[in-house]
N, C-alpha and C positions, 0 to 999 in steps of 0.2 A: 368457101372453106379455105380454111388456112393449115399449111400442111409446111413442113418442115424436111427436106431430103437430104439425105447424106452420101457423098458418093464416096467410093473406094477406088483405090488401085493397086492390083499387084506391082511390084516390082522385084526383077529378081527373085523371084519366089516365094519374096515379104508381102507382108499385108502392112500396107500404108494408109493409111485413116487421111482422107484428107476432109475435114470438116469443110463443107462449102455452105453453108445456111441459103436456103434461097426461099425465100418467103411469096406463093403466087397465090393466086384464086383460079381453083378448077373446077371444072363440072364433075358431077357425080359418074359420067360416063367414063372420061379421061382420067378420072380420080383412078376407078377400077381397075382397067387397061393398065395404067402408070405401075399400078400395087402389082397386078399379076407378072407383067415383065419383071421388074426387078424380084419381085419372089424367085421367080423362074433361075433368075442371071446370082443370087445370089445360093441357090439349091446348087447351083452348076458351081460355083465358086468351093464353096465347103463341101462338096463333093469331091472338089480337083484337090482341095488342100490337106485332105483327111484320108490320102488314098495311101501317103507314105507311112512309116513305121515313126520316124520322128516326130512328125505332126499329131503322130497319137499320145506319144507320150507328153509332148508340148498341151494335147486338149486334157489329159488327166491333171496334169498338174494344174493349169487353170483351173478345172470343173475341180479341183481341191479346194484351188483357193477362193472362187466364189462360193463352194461350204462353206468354207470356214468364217467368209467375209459374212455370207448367213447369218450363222450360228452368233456370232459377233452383235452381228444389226438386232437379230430375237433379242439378246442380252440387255440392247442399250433401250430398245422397245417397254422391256419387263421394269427394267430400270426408273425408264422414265414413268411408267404407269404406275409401282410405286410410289413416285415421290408425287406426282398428281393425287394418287389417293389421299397420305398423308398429308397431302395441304390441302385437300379437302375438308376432312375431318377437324383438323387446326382452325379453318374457318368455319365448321361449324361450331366448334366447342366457344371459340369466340360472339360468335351469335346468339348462343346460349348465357353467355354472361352479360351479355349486350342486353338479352331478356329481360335477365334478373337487375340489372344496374340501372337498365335505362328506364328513368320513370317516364319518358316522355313516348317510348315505344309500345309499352307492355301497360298498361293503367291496370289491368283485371289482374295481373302476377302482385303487381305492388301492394293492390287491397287488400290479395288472398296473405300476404304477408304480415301485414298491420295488423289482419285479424289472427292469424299466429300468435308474432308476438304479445297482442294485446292479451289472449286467453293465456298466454305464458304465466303475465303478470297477474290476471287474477286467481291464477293456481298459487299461485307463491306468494299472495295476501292472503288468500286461504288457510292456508300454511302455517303460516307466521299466525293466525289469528287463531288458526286449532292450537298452535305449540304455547302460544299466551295464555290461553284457557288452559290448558293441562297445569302449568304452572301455577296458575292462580288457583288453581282445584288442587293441586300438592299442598301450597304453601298453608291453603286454609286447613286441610286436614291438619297438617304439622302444626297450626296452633291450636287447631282445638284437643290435639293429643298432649299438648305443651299446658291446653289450659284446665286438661282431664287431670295430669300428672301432681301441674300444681294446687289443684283442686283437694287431689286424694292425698299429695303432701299434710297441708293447712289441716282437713280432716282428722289425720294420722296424730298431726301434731297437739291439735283442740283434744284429741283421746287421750292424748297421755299428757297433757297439762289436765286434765279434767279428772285423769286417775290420779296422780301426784296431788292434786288438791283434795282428791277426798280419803288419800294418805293421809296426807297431814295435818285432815280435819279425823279420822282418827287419833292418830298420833294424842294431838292435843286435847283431843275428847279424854284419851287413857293416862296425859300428862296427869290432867286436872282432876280426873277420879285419882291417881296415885301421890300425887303432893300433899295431901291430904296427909299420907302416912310416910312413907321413907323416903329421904330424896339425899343427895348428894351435895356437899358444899365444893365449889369448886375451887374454895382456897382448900386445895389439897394437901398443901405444905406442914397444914397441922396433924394430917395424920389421923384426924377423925370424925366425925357423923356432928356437926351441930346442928342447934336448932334453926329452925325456920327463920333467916333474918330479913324483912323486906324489902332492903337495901342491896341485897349479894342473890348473884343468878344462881338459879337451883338445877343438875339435871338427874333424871327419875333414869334408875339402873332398869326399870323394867320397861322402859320405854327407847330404852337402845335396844331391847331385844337381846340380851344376851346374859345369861342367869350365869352366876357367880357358883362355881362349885369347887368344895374343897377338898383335895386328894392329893395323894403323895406328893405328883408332879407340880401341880400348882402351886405347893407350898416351898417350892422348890424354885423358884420363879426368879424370888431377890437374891439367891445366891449366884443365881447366871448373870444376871445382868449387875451382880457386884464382882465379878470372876473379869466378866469381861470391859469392866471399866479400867480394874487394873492390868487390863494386856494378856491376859490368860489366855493360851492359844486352846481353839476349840474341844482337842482329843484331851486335853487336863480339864477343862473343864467339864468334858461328857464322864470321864473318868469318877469323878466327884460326885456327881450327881449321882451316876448307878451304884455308888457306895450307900449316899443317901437313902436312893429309893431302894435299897434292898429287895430289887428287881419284882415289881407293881409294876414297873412298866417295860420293856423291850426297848434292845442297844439302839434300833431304828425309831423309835417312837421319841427317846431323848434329844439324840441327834437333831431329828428334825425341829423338835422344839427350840434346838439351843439355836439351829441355822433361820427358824421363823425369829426368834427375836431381834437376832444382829439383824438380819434383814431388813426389820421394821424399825432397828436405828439407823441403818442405812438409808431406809427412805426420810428419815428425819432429818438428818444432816444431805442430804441432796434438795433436802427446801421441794420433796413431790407433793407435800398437801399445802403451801402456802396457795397456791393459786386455788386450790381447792376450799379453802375457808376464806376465798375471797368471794368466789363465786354463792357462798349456802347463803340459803334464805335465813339458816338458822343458827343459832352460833355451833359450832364447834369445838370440843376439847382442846389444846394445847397441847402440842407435843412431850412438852416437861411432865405436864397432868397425866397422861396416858401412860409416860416410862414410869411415873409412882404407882398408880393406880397398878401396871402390870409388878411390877416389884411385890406388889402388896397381894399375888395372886388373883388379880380380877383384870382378864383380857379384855375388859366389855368397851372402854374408852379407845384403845388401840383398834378394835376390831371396826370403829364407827370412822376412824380416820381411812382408814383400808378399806371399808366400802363406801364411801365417796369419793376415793380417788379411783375405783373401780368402776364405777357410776359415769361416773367423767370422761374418762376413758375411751368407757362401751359407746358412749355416745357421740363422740367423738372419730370412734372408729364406724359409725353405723354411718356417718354421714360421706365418708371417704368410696373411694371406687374400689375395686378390688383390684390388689396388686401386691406388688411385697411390702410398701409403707404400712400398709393396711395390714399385711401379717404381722410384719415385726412388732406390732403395736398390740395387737391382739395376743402375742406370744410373751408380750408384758404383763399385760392386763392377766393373763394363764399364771405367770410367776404369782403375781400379786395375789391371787387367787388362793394357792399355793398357803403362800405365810399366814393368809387370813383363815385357812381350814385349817394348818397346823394349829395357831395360836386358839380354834373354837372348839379342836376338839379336846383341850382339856375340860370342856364342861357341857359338850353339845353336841353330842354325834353326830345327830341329823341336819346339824349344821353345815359342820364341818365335811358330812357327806356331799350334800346340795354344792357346797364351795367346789370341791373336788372336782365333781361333774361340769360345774362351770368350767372349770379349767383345762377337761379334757373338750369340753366344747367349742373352746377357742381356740386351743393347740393340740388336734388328737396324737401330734409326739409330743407330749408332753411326759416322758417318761415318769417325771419324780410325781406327778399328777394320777398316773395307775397306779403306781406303788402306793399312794397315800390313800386313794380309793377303796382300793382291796384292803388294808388297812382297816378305812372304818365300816366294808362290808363286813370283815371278820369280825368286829367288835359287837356288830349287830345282827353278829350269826346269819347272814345271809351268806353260806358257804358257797353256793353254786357262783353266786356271782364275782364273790372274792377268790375262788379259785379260778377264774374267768380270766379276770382283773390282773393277778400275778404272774399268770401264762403271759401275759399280752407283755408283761415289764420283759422278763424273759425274751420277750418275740423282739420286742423292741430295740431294747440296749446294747449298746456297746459295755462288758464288761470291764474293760477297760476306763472308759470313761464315767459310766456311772456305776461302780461296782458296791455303794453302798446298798443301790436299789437293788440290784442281783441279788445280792448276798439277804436281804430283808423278803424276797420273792421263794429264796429258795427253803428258809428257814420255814415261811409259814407252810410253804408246799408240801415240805416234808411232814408237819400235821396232820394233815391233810391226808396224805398217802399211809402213812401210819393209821393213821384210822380207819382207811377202807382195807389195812390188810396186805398191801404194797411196803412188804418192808427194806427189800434191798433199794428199791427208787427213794424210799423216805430216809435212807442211812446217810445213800449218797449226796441226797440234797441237804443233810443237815451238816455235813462231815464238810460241804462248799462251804457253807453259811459261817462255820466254825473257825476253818481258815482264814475267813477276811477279817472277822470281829479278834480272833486272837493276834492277828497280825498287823491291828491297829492299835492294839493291849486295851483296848476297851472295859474289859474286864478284870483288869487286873488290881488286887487288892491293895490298898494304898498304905504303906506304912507309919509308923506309928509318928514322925517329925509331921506327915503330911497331912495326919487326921487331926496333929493339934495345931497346924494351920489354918486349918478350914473350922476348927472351930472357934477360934481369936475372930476367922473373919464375920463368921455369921455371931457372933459375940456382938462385933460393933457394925451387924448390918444395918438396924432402923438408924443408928445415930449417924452412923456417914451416908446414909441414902440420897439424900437431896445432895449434898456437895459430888457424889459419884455421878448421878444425873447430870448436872451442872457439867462434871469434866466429860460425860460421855459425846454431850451432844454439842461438846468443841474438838473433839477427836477425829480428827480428818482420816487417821487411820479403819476407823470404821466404816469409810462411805462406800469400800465393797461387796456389792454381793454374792450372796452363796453360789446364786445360778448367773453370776456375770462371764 
């Protein structure tokens, strides 16, 4: 056995360490013996050194600082067992990547991998292969709704080329029973009915649809539009006429006649039916032919210009989208509408009714469109609905701006109210109505210079007729309209 001893010495009362290393081989006997003595001699020594007061406070202070040196060593112990674990842990998470990277370690991780990824990519061919199919199942619906749409188009269209044709195989069925008896030369210029020549186009009045009837107003016809070739501002020439017609017809009923005809030279000189009488299957009147023909009290050539340009229009606007192009077009087509019911109802109420409604069809503010309604409700005694109709101008209008239609709403109303028994409501509407008409002198009686002008002019109205036409429809001044 190999044993190691240290001896001491006091000195002076010091404990002296003196390190002597002696390295021997003893027996287990003499080992004993050796331990027990120096126990003994060192029990005796730290007995003798511990016996004073100093010595004690010398062993506290030491037995302090080996605490402390302790407490210290636990620290750097705890310390280091930390950082042992932590690089444990650092070598395992390494080992774990080593797993997963190293293909030459791990072969069953790697597989379980491939087969991951591989089912990844058959989920996301899947995918792709369901979102193609969707698509190709969209796009075919969209064309067969594309080829249903344009199916019911061509359909829609074959209907109404197929009704249009057996228009006009009427039409021409009722041409050719009526040439037989009255027909029209459209060398209008002579002013009268010849015969059948087979060289010159003929067209049958009663196959425009529009029957010729003569009364006050209508005979009144070439004096307007000879008024207003010579520049005659509108209210002189409403003026004139209600002297003529010795009141047959109503301050609003005039008005509007004299505003449908400028209107319809307005559309003349604005060139609206050239593209329209390029487009007809069938010929078409002349604009010059139409201003004589009305001149001559027969609205029925003008009215056939005015519904083809209507025609056109509709159809025109039918194919657009909906939006404001498509109103403002429609709120044309409402005007047109307009002139074409003024100018039919000198001879065709139910005409000029049907017009009306069109026009509130396609611009239900068409204000001058109720007023003209109720109008020809009244004329055909349908009161409920003309008193409907008037309310609604009423409801509608700005007095201000269309005070002619107020004042023509409140006039009939008051009738109206008058007959059921309502007489202060029927005073007051008629005492409005009175204010406006006196306050344009509408009715005012024309003095005796003025009646023998108006009779010089219809004196020389059939001889200057055609050269008045002629200047009217080079009159740039006329290309305004009433409702522009």
């Amino acid at each position: 056995m190999i044993i190691l001893i240290i001896k001491r010495q006091f000195v002076n009362g010091g404990l002296k360490i003196m390190p002597d290393q002696v390295i021997t081989i003893l027996t287990a006997g003499d080992f004993l013996s050796t331990v027990s003595a120096n126990l003994d001699m060192m029990a005796g020594i730290f007995s003798r050194y511990f016996s004073g007061a100093d010595n004690l406070r010398i062993v506290s202070i030491i037995l302090m600082l080996l605490a402390f040196i302790l407490f210290l060593f636990l620290i750097i112990i705890l310390y280091v067992k930390s950082i042992i674990s932590f690089l444990k842990s650092d070598q395992a998470a390494q080992n774990g990547n080593s797993i997963l990277f190293d293909d030459s370690s791990r072969p069953e991780n790697q597989n379980t991998l491939e087969n991951e990824l591989e089912l990844e990519r058959e989920l996301e061919k899947e995918l792709a292969r369901e979102l193609e199919q969707a698509r190709a199942e969209k796009q075919q619906t969209e064309e067969q709704q594309a080829t249903k749409q344009q199916k019911e188009a061509q359909e829609k269209k074959s209907a109404e080329k197929k009704k249009r044709e057996q228009a006009q195989r009427l039409v021409a069925e009722r041409t050719a029973e009526r040439s037989k008896s009255i027909s029209v030369d459209l060398d209008w210029k002579k002013g009268k009915i010849n015969e059948l020549d087979a060289n010159r186009v003929m067209l049958d009045i009663e196959s425009l649809q529009y029957q010729q009837s003569h009364k006050g107003l209508p005979e009144l016809l070439g004096l307007i539009i000879d008024m207003a070739g010579r520049g005659v501002d509108d209210l002189k020439i409403a003026q004139t006429i209600m002297f003529r017609n010795q009141g047959q017809s109503s301050e609003d009923e005039i008005l509007q006649v004299i505003e449908a005809i400028k209107d319809f030279i307005a559309m003349c000189l604005n060139d609206k039916f050239e593209q329209v009488k390029a487009n007809a299957e069938t010929p078409l009147p002349q604009e010059d032919e139409a201003l004589y023909h009305l001149a001559k009290g027969d609205p029925s050539l003008a009215l056939v210009l005015i519904e083809a340009l209507m025609d056109e229009e509709i159809n025109r606007g039918a194919s657009m989208t909906l939006g404001a192009k498509r109103d403002m077009l429609f709120q044309g087509v409402s005007n047109y509408a307009c002139t074409f019911g003024s100018l039919a109802g000198l001879s065709d109420v139910h005409l000029a009714t049907g017009s009306f409604e069109l026009a509130i069809e396609l611009a239900p503010q068409n204000v001058n469109a109720w007023s003209r309604v109720a109008d020809m409700y009244a004329r055909a005694e349908s009161n409920n609905k003309a008193v409907r109709a008037y309310e609604n101008v009423l409801e509608l209008a700005d007095a201000e701006i269309y005070p002619q239609q107020v004042a023509n709403a409140e006039k009939m109303l008051s009738q109206f109210y008058y007959a059921q028994g309502n007489s202060l409501q029927a005073a007051k509407l008629y005492n409005n109505s009175k204010a406006y008409y006196d306050s344009i002198g509408i009715n005012r009686r024309l003095d005796k210079k003025e009646v023998e002008i108006i009779e010089i002019i219809e004196s020389r109205q059939n001889e200057d007729l055609e050269a008045t036409i002629a200047k009217i429809l080079q009159n740039s001044d006329l290309r305004q309209f009433s409702y522009a």
